[in-house]
N, C-alpha and C positions, 0 to 999 in steps of 0.2 A: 638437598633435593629441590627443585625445581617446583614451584607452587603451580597446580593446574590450571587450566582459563576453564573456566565454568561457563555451562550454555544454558538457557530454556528454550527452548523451539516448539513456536505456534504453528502449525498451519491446521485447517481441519479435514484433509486428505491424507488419513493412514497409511496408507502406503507411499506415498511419498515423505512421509514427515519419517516414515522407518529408515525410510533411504538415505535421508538427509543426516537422521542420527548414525546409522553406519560407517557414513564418510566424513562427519566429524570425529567419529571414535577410530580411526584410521590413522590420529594423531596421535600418538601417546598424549602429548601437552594438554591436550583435549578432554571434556569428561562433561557430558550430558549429565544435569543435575533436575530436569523435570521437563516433560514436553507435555504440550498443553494443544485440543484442538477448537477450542472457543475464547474468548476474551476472558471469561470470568475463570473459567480454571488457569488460565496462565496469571489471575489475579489473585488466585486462593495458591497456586504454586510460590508464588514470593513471599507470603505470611512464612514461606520456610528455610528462605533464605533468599536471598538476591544473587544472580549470577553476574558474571563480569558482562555477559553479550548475552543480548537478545536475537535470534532468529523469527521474524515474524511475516506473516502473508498476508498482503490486501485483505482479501478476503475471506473473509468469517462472518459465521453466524451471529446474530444477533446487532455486531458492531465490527466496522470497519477497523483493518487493522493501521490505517490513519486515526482515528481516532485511539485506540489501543497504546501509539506507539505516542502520542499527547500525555496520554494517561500516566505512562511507565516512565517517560521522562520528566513529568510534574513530579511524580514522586520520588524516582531514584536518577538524580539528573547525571549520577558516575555512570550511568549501566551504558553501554554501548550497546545500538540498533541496526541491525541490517536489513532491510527489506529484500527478501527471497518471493517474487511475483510471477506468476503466469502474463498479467496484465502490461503493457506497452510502456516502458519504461519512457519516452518521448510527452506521454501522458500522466503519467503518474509519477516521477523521478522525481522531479521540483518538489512537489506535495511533499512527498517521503523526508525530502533534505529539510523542508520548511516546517514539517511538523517533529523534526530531531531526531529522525534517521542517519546515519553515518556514510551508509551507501544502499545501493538499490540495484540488484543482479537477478535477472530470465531467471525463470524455471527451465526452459528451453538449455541452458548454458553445458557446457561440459563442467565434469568435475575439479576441474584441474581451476578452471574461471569462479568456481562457488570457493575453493580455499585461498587463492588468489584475493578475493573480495574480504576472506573474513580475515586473514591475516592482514590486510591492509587498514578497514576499520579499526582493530585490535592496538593498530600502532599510531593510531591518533589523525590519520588521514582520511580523505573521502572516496569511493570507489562506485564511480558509474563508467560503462563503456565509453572510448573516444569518441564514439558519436554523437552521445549525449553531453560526455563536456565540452566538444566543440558547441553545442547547441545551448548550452546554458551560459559558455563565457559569450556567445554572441547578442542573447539574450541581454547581459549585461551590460553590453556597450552598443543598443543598438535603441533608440528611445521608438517606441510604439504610435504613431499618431493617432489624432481622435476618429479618425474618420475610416480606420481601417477594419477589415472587413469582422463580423464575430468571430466569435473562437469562442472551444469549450473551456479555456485557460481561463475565461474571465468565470466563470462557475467555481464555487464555494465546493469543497470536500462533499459535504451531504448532497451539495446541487447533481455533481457528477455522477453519486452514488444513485441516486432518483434517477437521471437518466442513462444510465448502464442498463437500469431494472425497466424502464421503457421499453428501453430497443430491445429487451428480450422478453418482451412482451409482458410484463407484469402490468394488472391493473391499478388503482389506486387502492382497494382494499388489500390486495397482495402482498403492493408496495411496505403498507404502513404494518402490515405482521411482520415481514422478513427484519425491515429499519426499525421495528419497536419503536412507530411511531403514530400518531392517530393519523386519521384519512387526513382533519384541516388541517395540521402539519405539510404533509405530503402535498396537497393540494397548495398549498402557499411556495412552497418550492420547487413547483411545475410552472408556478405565475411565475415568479425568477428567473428559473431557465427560460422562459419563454419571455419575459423581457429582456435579459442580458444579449439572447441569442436574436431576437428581433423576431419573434416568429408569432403568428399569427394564426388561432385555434388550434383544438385539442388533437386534431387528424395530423395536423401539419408539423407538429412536437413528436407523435409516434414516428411517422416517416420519417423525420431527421433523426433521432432516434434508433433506427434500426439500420438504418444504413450508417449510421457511426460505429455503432456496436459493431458490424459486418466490415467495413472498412479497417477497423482498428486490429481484427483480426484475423484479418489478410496477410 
């Protein structure tokens, strides 16, 4: 008999995280071994075994599931990661691949595109949309000059995470509960994004800021 693939699946939206384990268990080969909706339960989930594949979402509480998917493969560098996002794979894809994601697939997507993705990870290959890998092989053969215009590309994991919580209006004390992190944290990572990005006082970071966030989910 045929040895199962074992899954743990993060995200912290119950009802989607029901739906996702449904449509894995729709495989017999399949078999949902713990799902987790914060970082730290899917970190007390593995004290009880490690699954072959991780399913995990940006976003969680407490800590990004970029940082999450750092964590999981520092420690079990066999496990296989997929990132399953609501968030703009254009923006966040690379990150996913760069912090040892395998692939990175919409929440938006049809079902048929979410098993499509995991059976492709599963077999040792990478699974982003053609859009994105046309945009990442160009990426690679296309040298960036100095002079060229900002981008949020040049922002750090945490930088981005800071301003996501920007444009949606979080303030710096807000910020620094949701990131589990002090305000001068948070505050030093605002001067960041606001030098990488070239922008100039604290009005002028919100406004770019919120029309990012609003753009991006367009």
């Amino acid at each position: 008999m045929q040895k199962p693939v074992t899954f743990l699946v993060v995200d912290d939206h119950p009802v989607f995280r029901q739906g996702l384990v449904a449509l894995i268990r729709s495989n017999e080969r399949y078999q949902v071994c713990a799902e987790a909706g914060t970082a730290a339960e899917s970190l007390a989930a593995l004290e009880k075994g490690v699954p072959d594949i991780a399913l995990i979402d940006i976003s969680l509480v407490g800590q990004s599931g970029l940082d999450l998917v750092k964590t999981l493969k520092a420690a079990h560098p066999e496990m296989t990661v997929l990132i399953i996002s609501m968030h703009d794979e254009v923006v966040y894809a690379e990150r996913a691949l760069k912090a040892g994601a395998r692939g990175y697939v919409m929440k938006q997507e049809a079902a048929s595109v979410m098993l499509d993705a995991i059976e492709t990870v599963l077999s040792g290959r990478i699974f982003v949309s053609a859009v994105m890998r046309d945009r990442l092989l160009e990426t690679m053969f296309t040298r960036r000059e100095e002079t060229e215009a900002p981008s949020v590309e040049r922002l750090s994991d945490r930088e981005l995470e800071v301003l996501e919580l920007i444009g949606q209006g979080y303030g710096v004390a807000e910020t620094a509960k949701v990131m589990n992190l002090s305000g001068k944290t948070v505050n030093a990572h605002r001067d960041h994004i606001k030098e990488k990005l070239r922008i100039v006082g604290a009005g002028a970071l919100r406004r770019f800021a919120v029309k990012w966030v609003q753009n991006r989910d367009t």
